[in-house]
C-alpha positions in Angstrom: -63.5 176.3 123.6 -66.3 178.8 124.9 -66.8 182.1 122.5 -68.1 183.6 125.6 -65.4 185.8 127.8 -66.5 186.4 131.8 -67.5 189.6 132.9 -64.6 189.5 135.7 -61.7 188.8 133.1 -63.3 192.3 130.5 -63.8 194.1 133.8 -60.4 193.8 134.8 -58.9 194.4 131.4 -60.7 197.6 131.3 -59.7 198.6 134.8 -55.8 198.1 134.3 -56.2 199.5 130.5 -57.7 203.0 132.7 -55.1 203.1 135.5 -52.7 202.7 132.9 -53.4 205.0 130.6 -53.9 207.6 133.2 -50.5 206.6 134.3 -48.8 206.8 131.0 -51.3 209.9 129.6 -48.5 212.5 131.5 -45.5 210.9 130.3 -46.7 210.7 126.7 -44.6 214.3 126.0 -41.2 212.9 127.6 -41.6 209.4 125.4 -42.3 211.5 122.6 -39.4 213.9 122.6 -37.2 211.0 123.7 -38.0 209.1 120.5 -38.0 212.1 118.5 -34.8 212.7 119.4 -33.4 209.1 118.8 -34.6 209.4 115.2 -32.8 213.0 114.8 -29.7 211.8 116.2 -30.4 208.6 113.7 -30.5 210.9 111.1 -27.6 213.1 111.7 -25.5 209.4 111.8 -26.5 208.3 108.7 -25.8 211.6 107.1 -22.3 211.3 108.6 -22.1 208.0 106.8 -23.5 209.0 103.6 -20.6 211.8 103.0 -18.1 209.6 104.7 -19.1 207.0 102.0 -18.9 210.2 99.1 -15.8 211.5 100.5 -13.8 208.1 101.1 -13.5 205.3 98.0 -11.7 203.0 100.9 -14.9 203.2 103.3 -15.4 199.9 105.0 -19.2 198.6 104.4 -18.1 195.6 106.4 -20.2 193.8 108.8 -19.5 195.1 112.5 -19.5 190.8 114.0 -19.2 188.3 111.4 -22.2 185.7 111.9 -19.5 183.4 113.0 -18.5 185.8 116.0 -22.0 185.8 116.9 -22.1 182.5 117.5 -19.3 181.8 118.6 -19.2 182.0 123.0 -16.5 182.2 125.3 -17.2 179.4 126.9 -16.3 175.7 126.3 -19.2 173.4 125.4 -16.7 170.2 125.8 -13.9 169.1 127.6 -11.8 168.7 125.1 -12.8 172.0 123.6 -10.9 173.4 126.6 -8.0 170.6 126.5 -7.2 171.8 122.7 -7.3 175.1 124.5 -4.7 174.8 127.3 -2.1 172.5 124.9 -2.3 175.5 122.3 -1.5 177.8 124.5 0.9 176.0 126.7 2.9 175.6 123.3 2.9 179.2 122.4 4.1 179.7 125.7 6.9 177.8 125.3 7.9 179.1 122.1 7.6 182.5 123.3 10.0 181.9 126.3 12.4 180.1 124.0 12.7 182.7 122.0 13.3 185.1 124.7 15.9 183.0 126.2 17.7 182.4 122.5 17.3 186.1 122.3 18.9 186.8 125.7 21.8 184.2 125.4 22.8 186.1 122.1 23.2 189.0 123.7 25.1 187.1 126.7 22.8 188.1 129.6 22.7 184.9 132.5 19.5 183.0 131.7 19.5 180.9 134.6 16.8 181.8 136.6 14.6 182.8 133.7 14.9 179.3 132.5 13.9 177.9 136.3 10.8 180.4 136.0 9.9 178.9 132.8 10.1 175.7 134.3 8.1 177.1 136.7 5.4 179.0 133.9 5.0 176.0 131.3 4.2 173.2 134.3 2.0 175.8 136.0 -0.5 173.0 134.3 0.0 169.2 133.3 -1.7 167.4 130.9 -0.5 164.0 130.5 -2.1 162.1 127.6 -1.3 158.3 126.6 1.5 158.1 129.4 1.9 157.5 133.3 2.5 159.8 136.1 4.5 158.8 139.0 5.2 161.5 142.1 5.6 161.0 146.2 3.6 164.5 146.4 0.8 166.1 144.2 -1.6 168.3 144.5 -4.6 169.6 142.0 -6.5 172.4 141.9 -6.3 176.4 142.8 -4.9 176.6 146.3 -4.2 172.9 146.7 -1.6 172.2 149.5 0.6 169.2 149.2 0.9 166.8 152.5 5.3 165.7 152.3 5.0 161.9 153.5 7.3 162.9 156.5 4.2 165.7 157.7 2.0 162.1 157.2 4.0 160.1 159.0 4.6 162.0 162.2 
């Protein structure tokens, strides 16, 4: 590896070092006051904090995200990750509307077409695990249309 640097990579290191700090000489007072600022308004929160933590023996010195929420994401690394997903919540759906039903039968309000809606709600997706699946029409995915075999046929 050489020792020596070329004239043409110094002279144009010195060149955008100049334009810049002609460039950034004027602004200097506006970064200045803008950090200056940032460290009095700093100041006045930890001061806040400090009698908060005086005045209040329950004060919470918990973490804001728990090194678990940070890395935990929102999105699903596997396919099964998001299978778990939908049969978890597919069951608390269910329970939910079961209860509401057993809730409004009590009170002897006609449940019939809330139970066809959660008919309706709970197969709004089908997983079918270790099983078979027989139908004349199906269709998969958002905005899927199904083809009757009589619309086929003619």
């Amino acid at each position: 590896m050489s020792k020596d640097i070329p004239l043409d990579v110094i002279g144009k290191l010195v060149f955008q070092s100049v334009i810049q700090s002609f460039i950034l000489l004027p602004l200097s007072p506006v970064h200045m006051m803008r950090e200056i600022k940032s460290i009095m308004v700093n100041k006045v929160g930890q001061r806040k904090i400090a009698k908060e933590i005086r005045d209040n023996q329950m004060f919470d010195y918990g973490a804001g995200r728990s090194i678990r929420e940070m890395a935990a994401t929102d999105n699903f690394r596997y396919f099964f990750q998001r299978s778990d997903y939908e049969m978890y919540r597919k069951q608390i759906e269910r329970r939910l509307l079961e209860s509401i039903i057993e809730f409004l039968d009590g009170k002897g309000i006609d449940i019939s077409e809330f139970k066809a809606r959660q008919d309706t709600i709970i197969n709004n997706g089908i997983l079918v695990t270790n099983g078979s699946f027989q139908a004349d029409n199906v269709a998969v995915g958002k905005n899927s249309t199904v083809w009757m075999k009589e619309m086929a046929n003619m």
